[in-house]
C-alpha positions in Angstrom: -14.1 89.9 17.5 -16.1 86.7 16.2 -19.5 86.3 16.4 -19.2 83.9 19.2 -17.4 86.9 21.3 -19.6 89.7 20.4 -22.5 87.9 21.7 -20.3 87.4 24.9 -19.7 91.1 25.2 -23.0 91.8 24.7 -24.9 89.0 27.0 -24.9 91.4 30.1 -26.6 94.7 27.6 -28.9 92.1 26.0 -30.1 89.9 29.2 -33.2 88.3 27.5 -30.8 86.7 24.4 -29.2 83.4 24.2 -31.9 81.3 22.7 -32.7 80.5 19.1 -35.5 83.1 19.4 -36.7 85.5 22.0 -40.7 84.8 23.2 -42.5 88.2 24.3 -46.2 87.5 25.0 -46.1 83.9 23.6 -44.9 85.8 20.4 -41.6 84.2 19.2 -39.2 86.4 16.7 -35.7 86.1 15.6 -33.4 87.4 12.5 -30.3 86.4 10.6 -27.8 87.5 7.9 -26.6 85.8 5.3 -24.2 87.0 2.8 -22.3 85.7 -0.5 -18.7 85.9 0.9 -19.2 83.2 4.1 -22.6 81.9 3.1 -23.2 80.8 -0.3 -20.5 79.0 -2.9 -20.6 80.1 -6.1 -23.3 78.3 -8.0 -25.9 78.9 -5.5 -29.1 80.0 -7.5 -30.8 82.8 -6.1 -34.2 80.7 -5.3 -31.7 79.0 -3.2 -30.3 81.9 -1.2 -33.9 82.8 -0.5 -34.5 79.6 0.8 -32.2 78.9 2.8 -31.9 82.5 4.2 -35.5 82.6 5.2 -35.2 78.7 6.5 -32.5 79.8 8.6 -34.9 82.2 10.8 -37.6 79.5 10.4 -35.5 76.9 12.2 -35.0 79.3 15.0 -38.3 79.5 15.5 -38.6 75.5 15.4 -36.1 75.2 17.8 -38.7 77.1 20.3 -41.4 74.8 19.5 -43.1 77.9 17.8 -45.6 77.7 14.9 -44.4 79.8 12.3 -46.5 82.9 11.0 -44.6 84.9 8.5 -41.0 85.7 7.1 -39.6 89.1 5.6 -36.4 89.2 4.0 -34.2 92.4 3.2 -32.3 91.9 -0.3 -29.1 93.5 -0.7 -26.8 93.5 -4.1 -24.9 95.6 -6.0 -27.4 96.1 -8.7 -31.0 94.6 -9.0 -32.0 91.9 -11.7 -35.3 91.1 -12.0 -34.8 87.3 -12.6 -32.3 86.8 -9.9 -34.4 89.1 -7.3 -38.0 86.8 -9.1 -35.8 83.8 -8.1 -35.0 84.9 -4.5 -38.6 85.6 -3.6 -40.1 82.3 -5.0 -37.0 80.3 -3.3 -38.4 82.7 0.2 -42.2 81.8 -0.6 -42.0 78.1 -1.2 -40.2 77.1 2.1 -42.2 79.1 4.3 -45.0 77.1 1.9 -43.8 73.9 3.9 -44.4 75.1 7.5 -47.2 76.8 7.5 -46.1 80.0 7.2 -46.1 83.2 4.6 -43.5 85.0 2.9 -44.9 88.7 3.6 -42.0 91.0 2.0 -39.2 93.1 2.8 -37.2 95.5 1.7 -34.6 96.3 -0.8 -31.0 98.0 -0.9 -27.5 98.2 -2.8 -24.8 96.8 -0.9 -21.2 96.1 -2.1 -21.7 92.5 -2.3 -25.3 90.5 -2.5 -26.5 90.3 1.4 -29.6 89.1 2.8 -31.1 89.4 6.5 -34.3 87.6 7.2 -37.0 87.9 10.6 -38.9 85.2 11.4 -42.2 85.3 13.2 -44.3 82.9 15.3 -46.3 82.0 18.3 -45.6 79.8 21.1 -47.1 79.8 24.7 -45.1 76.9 26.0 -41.3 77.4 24.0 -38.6 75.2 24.7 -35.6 76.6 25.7 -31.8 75.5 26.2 -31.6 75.3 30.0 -33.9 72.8 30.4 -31.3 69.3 30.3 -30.9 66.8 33.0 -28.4 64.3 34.2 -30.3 60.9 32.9 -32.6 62.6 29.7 -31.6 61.6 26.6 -29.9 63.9 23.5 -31.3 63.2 20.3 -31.6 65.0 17.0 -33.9 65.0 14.1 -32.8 64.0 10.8 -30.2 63.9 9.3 -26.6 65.5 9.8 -23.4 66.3 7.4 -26.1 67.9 4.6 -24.6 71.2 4.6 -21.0 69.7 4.6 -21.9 67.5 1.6 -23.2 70.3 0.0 -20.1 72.8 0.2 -17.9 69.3 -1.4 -20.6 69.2 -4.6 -20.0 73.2 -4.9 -16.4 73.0 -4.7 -16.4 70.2 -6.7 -18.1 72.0 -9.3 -21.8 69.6 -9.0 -23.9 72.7 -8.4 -27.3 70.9 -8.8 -26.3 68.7 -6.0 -25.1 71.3 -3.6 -27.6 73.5 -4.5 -30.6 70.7 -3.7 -28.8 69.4 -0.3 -28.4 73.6 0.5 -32.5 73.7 0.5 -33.7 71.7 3.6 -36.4 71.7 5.2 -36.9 73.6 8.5 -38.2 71.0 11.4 -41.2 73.5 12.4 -43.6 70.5 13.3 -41.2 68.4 14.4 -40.4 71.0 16.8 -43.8 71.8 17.6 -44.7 68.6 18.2 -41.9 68.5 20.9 -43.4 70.8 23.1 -44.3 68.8 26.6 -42.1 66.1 25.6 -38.4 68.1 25.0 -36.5 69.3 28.4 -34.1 71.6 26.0 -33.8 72.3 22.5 -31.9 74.5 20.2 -31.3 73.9 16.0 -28.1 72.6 15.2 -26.6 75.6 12.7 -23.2 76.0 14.7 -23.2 72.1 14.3 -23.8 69.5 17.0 -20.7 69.7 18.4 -20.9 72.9 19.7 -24.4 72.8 19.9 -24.4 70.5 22.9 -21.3 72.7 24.1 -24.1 75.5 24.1 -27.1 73.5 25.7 -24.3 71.9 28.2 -23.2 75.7 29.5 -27.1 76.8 29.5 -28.3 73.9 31.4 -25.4 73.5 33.5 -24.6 69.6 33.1 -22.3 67.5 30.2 -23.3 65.2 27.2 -21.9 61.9 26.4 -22.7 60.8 23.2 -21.4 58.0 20.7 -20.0 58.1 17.0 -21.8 55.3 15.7 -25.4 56.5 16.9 -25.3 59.5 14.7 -27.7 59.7 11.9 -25.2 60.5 9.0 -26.4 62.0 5.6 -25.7 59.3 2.9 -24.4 62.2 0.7 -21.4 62.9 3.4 -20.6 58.9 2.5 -19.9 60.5 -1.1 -17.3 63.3 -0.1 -15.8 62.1 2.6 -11.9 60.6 2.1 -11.6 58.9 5.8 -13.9 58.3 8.8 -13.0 60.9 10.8 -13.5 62.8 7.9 -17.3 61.7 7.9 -17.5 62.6 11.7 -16.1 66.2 11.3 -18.6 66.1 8.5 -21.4 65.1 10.6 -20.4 67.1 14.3 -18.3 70.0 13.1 -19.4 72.1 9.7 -23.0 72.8 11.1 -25.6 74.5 8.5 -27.8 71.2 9.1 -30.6 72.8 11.3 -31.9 69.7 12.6 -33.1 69.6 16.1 -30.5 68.4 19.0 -32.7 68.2 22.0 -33.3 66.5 25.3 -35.8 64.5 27.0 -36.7 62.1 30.4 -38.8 60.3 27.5 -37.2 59.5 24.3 -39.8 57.0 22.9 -42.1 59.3 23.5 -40.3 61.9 21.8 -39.3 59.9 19.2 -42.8 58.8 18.2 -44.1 62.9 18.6 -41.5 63.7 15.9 -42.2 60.3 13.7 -45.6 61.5 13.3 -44.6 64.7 11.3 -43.0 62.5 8.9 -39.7 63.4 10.6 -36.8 60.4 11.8 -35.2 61.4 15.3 -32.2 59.1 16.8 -31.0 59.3 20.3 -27.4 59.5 20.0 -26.3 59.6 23.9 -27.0 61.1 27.3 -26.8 64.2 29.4 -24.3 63.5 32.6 -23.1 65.7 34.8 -20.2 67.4 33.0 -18.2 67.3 30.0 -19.0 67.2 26.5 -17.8 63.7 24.8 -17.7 61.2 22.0 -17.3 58.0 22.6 -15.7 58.7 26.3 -13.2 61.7 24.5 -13.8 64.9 24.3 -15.6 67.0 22.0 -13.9 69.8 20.7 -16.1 72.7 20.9 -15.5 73.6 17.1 -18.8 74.4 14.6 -19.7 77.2 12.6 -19.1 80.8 13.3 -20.1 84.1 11.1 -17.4 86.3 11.1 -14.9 83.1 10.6 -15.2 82.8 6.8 
């Protein structure tokens, strides 16, 4: 089993899941796992992993409309070193730096290969979920997408100062905050916005319809790509962006809410009543998946 099919087995034992975090008593908390093997090329630096491992759980909580309190991290490797470990924790402490929150800890383990799993904390009384879309709003997203995918091309390719600065993004905390009253549905885009919108399309029970050209690319993907539907599997398909992809009745007003955290947001189509497309074809519902890699 995949990822995608264990949390289908387990969606009747787990009733409350489904969302990018679960909200109990306007407390939001989610977790994630990260390891070397799937999740980070050789030349990630350890400040890296940290950051993005911790930003991971952040953007969950983003993605709610939460405000984000505190991280812990568990750090797992076959043996400890104190400058990689050092590195980990200040890569963990400086992005939850940029949202407000605080890196509080963790705990520490061998494992056969290095392993992290982070929990994310916040507080929302109004969250945003996914079933929340409607024929006629608008689908936007906030920044920019294909950063991940750009980044895995400058590993490969052996530029590991590149890949690692594109791996460290910024989780979209205020912008998601400041979304709350104004966004229908939201979820982050880490499975990628292709199957993102197939997720928000099967929660909120209606179809998207977007357009190639309105997608805000990364100009790094412009780098590494070889062909133009290159760039779009790039920009729809790789995932590990965590923008924003969310809907709206009121997408100037939206867009404005998340312009004034310093944040860009396009509107790259519509919700209709079923299907998921691009440019009237359809959307593959292909993205990221653990267990895949």
């Amino acid at each position: 089993m995949n990822e995608r099919s264990a949390l289908a087995a387990l969606s009747g034992t787990v009733p409350a899941a489904g969302d990018d975090a679960a909200v109990v008593d306007d407390l939001a908390i989610t977790t994630d796992m990260l390891h070397e093997r799937a999740d980070f090329p050789a030349g990630t630096t350890r400040e890296t992993a940290g950051w993005r491992a911790v930003g991971a759980s952040l953007s969950d909580l983003a993605a709610m409309g939460a405000d984000a309190t505190c991280a812990v991290a568990v750090y797992a490797a076959p043996e400890f070193e104190e400058r990689q470990l050092t590195a980990f924790v200040r890569g963990a402490s400086e992005v939850c730096e940029l949202v407000g929150a605080e890196y509080v800890g963790g705990d520490l383990d061998e494992h056969s290969e290095f392993t992290t799993a982070t929990t994310a904390v916040g507080r929302v009384d109004e969250p945003i979920y996914r079933d929340g879309a409607s024929p006629g709003d608008a689908v936007c997203v906030t920044g920019e997408l294909g950063r991940t995918a750009a980044a895995l091309r400058k590993f490969a390719a052996g530029d590991a100062d590149a890949g690692n600065e594109l791996f460290r993004f910024t989780p979209r905390v205020a912008a998601g905050r400041a979304l709350r009253g104004t966004a229908s549905a939201m979820m982050d885009s880490s499975d990628g916005l292709a199957r993102s919108l197939h997720q928000l399309a099967g929660a909120s029970d209606c179809g998207f319809a977007i357009e190639w050209d309105r997608l805000p690319v990364h100009p790094a993907v412009d780098e590494v790509a070889e062909s133009e539907s290159d760039r779009r599997e790039c920009a729809a398909h790789v995932g590990e962006d965590f923008e924003l992809v969310f809907t709206t009745p009121d997408p100037e007003a939206a867009i404005e809410a998340v312009k004034s955290t310093g944040t860009d947001a396009t509107v790259v189509g519509e919700v209709v009543e079923e299907g998921v497309t691009a440019d009237g074809e359809p959307l593959p519902d292909r993205g990221y998946t653990h267990g895949d890699g």
